[in-house]
Each structure stands twice: as structure tokens, then as C-alpha cells.
C-alpha positions in Angstrom: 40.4 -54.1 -2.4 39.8 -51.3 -4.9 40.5 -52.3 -8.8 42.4 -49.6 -11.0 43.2 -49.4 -14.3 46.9 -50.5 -15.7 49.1 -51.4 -18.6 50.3 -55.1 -18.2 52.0 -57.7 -20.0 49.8 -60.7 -20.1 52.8 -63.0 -20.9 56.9 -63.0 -21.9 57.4 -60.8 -24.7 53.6 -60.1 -25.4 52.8 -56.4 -26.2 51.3 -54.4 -23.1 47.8 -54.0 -22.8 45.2 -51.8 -20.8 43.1 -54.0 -18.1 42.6 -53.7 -14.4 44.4 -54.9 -11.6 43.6 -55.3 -7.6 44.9 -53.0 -5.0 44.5 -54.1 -1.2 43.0 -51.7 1.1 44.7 -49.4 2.8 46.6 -51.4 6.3 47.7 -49.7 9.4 50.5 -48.0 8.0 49.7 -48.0 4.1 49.8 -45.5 1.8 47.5 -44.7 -1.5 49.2 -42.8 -3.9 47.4 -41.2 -6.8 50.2 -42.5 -9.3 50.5 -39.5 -11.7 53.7 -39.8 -13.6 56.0 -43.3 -13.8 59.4 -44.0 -15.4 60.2 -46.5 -18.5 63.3 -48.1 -17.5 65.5 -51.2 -19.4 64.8 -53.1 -16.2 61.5 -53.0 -17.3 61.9 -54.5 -20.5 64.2 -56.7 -19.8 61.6 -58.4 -17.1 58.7 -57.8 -19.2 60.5 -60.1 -21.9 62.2 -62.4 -19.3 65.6 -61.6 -20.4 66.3 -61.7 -16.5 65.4 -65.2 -16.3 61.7 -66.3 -15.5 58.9 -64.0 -14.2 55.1 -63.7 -13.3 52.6 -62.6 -15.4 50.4 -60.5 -16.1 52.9 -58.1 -15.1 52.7 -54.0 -14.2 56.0 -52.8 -14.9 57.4 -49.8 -13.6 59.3 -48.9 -10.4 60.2 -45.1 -11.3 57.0 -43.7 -9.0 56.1 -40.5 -8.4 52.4 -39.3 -7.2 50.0 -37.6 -4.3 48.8 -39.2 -1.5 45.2 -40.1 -1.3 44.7 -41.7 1.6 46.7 -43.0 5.0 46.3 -45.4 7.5 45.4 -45.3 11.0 49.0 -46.0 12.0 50.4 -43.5 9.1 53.1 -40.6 10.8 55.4 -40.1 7.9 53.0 -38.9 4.7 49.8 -36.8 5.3 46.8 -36.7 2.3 48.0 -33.9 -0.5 51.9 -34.9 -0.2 54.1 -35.4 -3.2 55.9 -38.6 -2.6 57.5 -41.5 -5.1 58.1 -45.3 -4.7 61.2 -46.8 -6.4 62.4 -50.3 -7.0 61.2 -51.5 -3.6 58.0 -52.0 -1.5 59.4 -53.7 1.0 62.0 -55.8 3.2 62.2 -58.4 6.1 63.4 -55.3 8.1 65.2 -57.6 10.3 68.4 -58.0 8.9 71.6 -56.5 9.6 71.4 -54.7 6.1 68.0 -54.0 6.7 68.6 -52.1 9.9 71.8 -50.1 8.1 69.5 -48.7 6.1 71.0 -50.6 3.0 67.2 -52.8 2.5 68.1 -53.2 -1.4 70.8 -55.9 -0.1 68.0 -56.9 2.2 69.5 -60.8 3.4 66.5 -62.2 4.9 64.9 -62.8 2.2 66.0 -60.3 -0.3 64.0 -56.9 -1.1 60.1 -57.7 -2.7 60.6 -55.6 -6.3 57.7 -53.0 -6.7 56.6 -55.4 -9.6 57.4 -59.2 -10.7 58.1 -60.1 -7.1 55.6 -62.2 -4.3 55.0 -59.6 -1.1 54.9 -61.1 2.3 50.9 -61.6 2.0 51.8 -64.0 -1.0 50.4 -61.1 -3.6 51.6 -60.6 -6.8 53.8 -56.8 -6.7 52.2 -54.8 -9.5 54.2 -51.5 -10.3 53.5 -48.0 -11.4 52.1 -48.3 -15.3 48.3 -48.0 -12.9 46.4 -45.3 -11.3 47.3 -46.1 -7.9 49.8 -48.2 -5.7 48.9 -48.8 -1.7 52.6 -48.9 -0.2 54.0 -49.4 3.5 54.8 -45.8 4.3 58.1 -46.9 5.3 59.2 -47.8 1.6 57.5 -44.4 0.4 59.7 -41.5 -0.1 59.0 -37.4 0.0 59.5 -35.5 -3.5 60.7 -31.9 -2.6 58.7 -29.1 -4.2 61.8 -28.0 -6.5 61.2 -31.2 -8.8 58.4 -31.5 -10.9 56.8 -35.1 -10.8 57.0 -36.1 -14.3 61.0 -35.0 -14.2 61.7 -36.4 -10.3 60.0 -40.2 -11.5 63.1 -41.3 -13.1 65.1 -40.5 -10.2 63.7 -43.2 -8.1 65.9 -45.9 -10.3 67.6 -43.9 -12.6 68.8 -40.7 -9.7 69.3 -43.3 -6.8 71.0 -45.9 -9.1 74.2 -44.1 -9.8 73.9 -41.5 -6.9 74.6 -44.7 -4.3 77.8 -46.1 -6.3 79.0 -42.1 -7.0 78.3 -41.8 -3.2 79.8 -44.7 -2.2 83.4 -44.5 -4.6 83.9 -41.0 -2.9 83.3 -39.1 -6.8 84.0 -35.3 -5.8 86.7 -32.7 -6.1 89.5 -34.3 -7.4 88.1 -37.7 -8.9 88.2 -38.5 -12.4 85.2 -40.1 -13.0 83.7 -41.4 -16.6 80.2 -42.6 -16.9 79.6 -45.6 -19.5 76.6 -45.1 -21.5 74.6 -41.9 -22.1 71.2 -43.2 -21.8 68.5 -43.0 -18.9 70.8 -43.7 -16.2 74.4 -42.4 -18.0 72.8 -39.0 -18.2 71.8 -38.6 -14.4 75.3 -40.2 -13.4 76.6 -37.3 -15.5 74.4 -34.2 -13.8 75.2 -35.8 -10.2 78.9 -36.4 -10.7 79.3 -32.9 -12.2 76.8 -32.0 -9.3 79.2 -34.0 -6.8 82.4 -32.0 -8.0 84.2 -34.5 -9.9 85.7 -34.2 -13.1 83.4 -36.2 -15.6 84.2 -37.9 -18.5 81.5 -39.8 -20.5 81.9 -42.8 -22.9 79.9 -43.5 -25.3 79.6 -45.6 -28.6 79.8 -42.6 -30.7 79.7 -38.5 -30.4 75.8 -38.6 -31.6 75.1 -37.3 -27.9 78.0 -34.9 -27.2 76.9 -31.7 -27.2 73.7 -33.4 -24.8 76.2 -34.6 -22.7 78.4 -31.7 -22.5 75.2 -29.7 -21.4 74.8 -31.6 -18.4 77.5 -31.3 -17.1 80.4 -33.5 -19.0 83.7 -31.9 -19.1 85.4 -34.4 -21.6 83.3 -37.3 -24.1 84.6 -40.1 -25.9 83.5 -42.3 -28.9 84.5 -46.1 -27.2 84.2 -46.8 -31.1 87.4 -45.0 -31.7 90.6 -47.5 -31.0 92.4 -44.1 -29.9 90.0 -43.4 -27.1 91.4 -46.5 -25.4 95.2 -45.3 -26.1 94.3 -41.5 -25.5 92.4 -42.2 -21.8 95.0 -45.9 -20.9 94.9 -45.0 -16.2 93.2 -41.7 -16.3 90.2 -42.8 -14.2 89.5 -43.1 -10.4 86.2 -44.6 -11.1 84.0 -45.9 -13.8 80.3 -46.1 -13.6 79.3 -48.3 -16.2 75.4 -48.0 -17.3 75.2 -50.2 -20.1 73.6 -53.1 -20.6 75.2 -55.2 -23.2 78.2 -57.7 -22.7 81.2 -55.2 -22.9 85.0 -55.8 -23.5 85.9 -55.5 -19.8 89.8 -56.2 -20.1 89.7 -52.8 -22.6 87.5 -51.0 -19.6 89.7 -51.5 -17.3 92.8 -50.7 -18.8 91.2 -46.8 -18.6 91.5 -47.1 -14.7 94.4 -45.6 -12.8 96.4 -47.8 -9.8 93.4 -48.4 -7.0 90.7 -47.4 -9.7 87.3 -49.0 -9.8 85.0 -50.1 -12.4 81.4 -50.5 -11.0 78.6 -52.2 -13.1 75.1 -50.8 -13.1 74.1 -52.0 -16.5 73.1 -55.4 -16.3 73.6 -57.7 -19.5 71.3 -60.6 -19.8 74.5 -62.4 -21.2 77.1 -63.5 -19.1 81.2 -61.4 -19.6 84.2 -62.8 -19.3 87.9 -61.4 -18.0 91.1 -61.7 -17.8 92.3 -61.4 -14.2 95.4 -59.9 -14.6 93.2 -56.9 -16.1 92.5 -55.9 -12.2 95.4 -58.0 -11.0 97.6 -55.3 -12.2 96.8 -51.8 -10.6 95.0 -53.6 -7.5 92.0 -52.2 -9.4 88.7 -53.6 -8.4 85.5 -54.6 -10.7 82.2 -54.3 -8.6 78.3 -53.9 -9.2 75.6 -51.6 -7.4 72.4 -52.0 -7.0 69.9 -49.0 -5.7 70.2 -47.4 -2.4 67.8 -47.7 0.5 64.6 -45.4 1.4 67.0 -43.1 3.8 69.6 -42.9 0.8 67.0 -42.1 -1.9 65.4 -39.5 0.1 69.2 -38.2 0.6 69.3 -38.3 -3.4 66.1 -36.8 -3.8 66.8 -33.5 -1.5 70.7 -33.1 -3.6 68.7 -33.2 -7.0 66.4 -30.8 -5.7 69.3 -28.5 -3.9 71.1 -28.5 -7.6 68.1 -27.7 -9.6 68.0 -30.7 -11.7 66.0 -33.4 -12.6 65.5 -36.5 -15.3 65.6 -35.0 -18.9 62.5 -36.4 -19.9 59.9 -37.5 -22.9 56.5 -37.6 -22.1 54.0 -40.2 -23.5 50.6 -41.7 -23.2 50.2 -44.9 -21.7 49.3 -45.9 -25.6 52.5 -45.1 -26.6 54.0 -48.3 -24.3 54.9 -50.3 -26.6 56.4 -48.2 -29.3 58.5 -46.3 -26.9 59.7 -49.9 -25.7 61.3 -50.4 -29.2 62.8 -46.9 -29.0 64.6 -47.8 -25.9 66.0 -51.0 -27.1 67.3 -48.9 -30.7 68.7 -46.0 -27.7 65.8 -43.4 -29.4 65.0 -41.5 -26.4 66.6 -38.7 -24.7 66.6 -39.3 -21.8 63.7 -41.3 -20.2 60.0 -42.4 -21.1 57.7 -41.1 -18.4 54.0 -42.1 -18.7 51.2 -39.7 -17.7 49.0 -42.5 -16.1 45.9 -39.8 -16.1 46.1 -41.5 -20.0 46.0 -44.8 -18.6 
């Protein structure tokens, strides 16, 4: 066991607060990574302040990982000492299933996926996630970052990138597509570069035009203010696909009316509050409402390599780990552009 410093949240809406945590030793085919940069994402305040329903504490949030390893096991063939890597949502599965085996662990049925934080791994350990030092990680849930992404801009990427690149990926956005992205926050504006990246024709929707010219930058050919009734006359079938990011209880009768015949509206925001609809909303135009979660290891690695072919990664802020709790706040009042990232050499 080797303690390292972290930022933790000794109970349900507490503030975070510096202390040390317990890392196992290094198995047979472990990892240690030297965490040097990790991702603030909603997810993380909405489980640090159980709006996801009950969770364990103290908790180590993070799950947007990016670092050098430090050490391997015996066993280790994938990651040698020196090599830039990240961890994302995930530090393991029951590798069993059928998902499991497709490469597709995140729907992991035998048992469900065990979180990078807030989750029980198969020893019975609390997961503690990236807002430490270091992380020891089975070097089959690690993935390589390529040396055209800087780490503090390729953190986000392992939940914000993979996030919208597997539902982009998966609702064939390219050449041809209209697709609009809900939300132009941490994950609206990578679903923005990577459609645009992807070859579609990309629409974004916001709440108001504060962020057009950002959005038009990355990669946006049209933007929207979904506070202006017209939007919803102007845009009534235009889209092939909707990636919503945003997550608050939205109007989903109004979304889906934006949809063409066959069109899909795919939720990666998730409320804390429950939504209601009115079935003949995807009754008419055979549309279909679905969610996404992240994408497995092989499909994040597949993410990492297209942000790093296009020459793009997370527009980032960088903070000290003191600056937690404020930045926090400034996520929850949509005052960052685009992502928190935490240089954990201030932890």
C-alpha cells in the first residue's frame, strides 16, 4: 500500500478537502500512474453531492485521467515506465460478459462496470479517482495518450471526448448528417469539434448566443438560442440526430419536434430529476429517444488517436487543487469555458 495525497469529500455536499488516501501495490498486471493533470466533470458534482442517489464517502472524484507511468507489474505487456497514458470513467469489468467481450465494458452486465470513484472494486476497496497523485490501475482499463495531445488538454477527453464521440460514432454523424449538439458546455463543446471533425453538418443549441462566436470557432456551422420560441419554428425536422449534453429536465416533446422522419435524440446529460413525454412526440416520424453512456477501452483509444489525427483537444482552464471548490460553483452557474483541469502537482 503506498498513501498519496488527494482532494476528498468527507461527506454529501461537504466542501473538498486535502488528506491522504491508500493505494494498493502494484499486482501482476497493475499500473502506477503519476496522475499529473485530471478533469472536473458535472458527474462529479453531482456524485460528490449525491444528486445521483446515495454514495460512499470520503470520496476522490475525478474520472477524466491523464498521467505517466511509474511503475508496472510483472505481468504488464501493454504500458512500459515513461508512457503517457489516461484512465477514464472505468477501472474495471467482470470481463466475462457478452458486452464485456464486444468490447462495449461500460454496459458491462455481470455486474456492471466498477466507476474509477464512488464504486466497490472486486477486492471490496473503495474506487478513489483522479483529484490524487497517483492511481494503480489494471493495465487493461488504462489507455495510451498520443504525443499530439498535451496532458492537461487530452484529460477531459476520457469522459467528455469518449462521451459524445461513442453516440456521434454510433448514429453514423458524417457527411450528410445534420447533427445539433444540446448544450455548449464541457461535453457540448467536444461534441461540436468531433462532429465537425466527423464531417457532419453541426448545429448547436444553446440557451442563449453568449457562446456563439466560441462555438462557431470549433467548428459550428449554424447556433441557436433554445430561449427564442422561433428557433423551435425556424429548425421544426431539420435534424438527423441530436446529442443532447445537458443536464437539467428539458421540454423533450419541443426537442423532438426539431428531428426529421427516422431522427434520433440521444441523451448524455443526465438530470437528477426525472422528464416526462408525450409519445406521440416519437410516435410520429418513427423517431427514437435513446441515452449513451461512455465507450469501452478499445473505443476510447479509437477516440483518443481521431482527436490526435485532427489536432484538437479539450478547451481547457487550469486550476490548483485549492481552487476545487470554487470552480465547483462555477460549473453549476455554466462559468467555465470549457473544462476544469486540476494540476495535481498542487495537490
Amino acid at each position: 500500500m503506498t498513501t498519496v495525497a488527494a482532494y476528498a469529500a468527507p461527506g454529501a455536499k461537504a466542501p473538498l478537502e486535502r488528506t491522504t488516501i491508500e493505494r494498493r501495490a502494484v499486482r501482476e498486471f497493475d499500473v502506477l500512474i503519476d496522475i499529473k493533470f485530471a478533469g472536473i466533470c458535472h458527474s462529479d458534482i453531482h456524485q460528490a453531492r449525491e444528486g445521483w442517489g446515495e454514495a460512499i464517502f470520503p470520496m476522490v472524484p475525478g474520472h477524466e485521467i491523464a498521467g505517466i507511468v511509474s511503475e508496472v507489474g510483472p505481468g504488464v505487456t501493454k504500458y512500459a515506465v515513461g508512457d503517457r497514458v489516461g484512465v477514464g470513467c472505468m477501472v474495471d469489468s467482470c470481463r466475462e460478459c457478452d458486452n464485456c467481450k464486444a468490447g462495449l465494458e461500460q454496459y458491462c452486465t455481470g455486474g456492471g462496470m466498477i466507476g474509477t470513484y464512488n464504486a466497490v472494486d472486486k477486492d471490496g476497496e473503495t474506487t478513489y479517482g483522479g483529484y490524487s497523485q497517483q492511481i494503480v490501475v489494471d493495465e487493461n482499463y488504462v489507455v495510451r495518450i498520443p504525443e499530439g495531445l498535451s496532458l492537461d488538454e487530452a484529460a477531459p477527453l476520457l469522459c467528455a471526448g469518449i462521451t459524445t464521440y461513442s453516440p456521434l460514432k454510433h448514429w453514423n454523424a458524417g457527411p450528410g448528417k445534420k447533427v445539433a449538439i444540446l448544450g455548449m458546455g464541457g461535453l457540448g463543446h467536444m461534441g461540436v469539434k468531433i462532429a465537425h471533425a466527423l464531417g457532419a453538418e453541426v448545429t448547436v443549441l444553446s440557451q442563449s448566443l453568449r457562446k456563439k462566436d466560441d462555438g462557431l470557432k470549433l467548428g459550428a456551422d449554424h447556433y441557436y438560442a433554445t430561449s427564442d420560441p422561433k428557433t423551435f419554428e425556424d429548425l421544426q425536422g431539420t435534424f438527423d440526430l441530436i446529442l443532447s449534453t445537458v443536464s437539467a429536465p428539458l421540454n423533450l416533446d419541443q426537442f423532438l419536434s426539431l428531428l426529421k422522419t427516422d431522427g434520433a435524440f440521444v441523451n448524455v446529460g443526465a438530470p437528477e430529476e426525472p422528464v416526462s413525454l408525450n409519445l406521440f412526440s416519437v410516435i410520429g416520424g418513427r423517431k427514437t429517444l435513446a441515452g449513451s453512456g461512455i465507450g469501452g477501452i478499445q473505443e476510447t483509444q479509437e477516440m483518443l488517436d481521431f482527436c490526435a489525427e485532427h489536432g484538437f483537444g479539450a478547451e481547457i482552464e487550469l486550476i490548483d487543487a485549492d481552487q476545487i471548490n470554487d470552480a465547483y460553483e462555477r460549473v453549476l452557474a455554466s462559468d467555465v469555458r470549457y473544462r476544469f483541469v486540476i494540476d495535481t502537482a498542487t495537490i
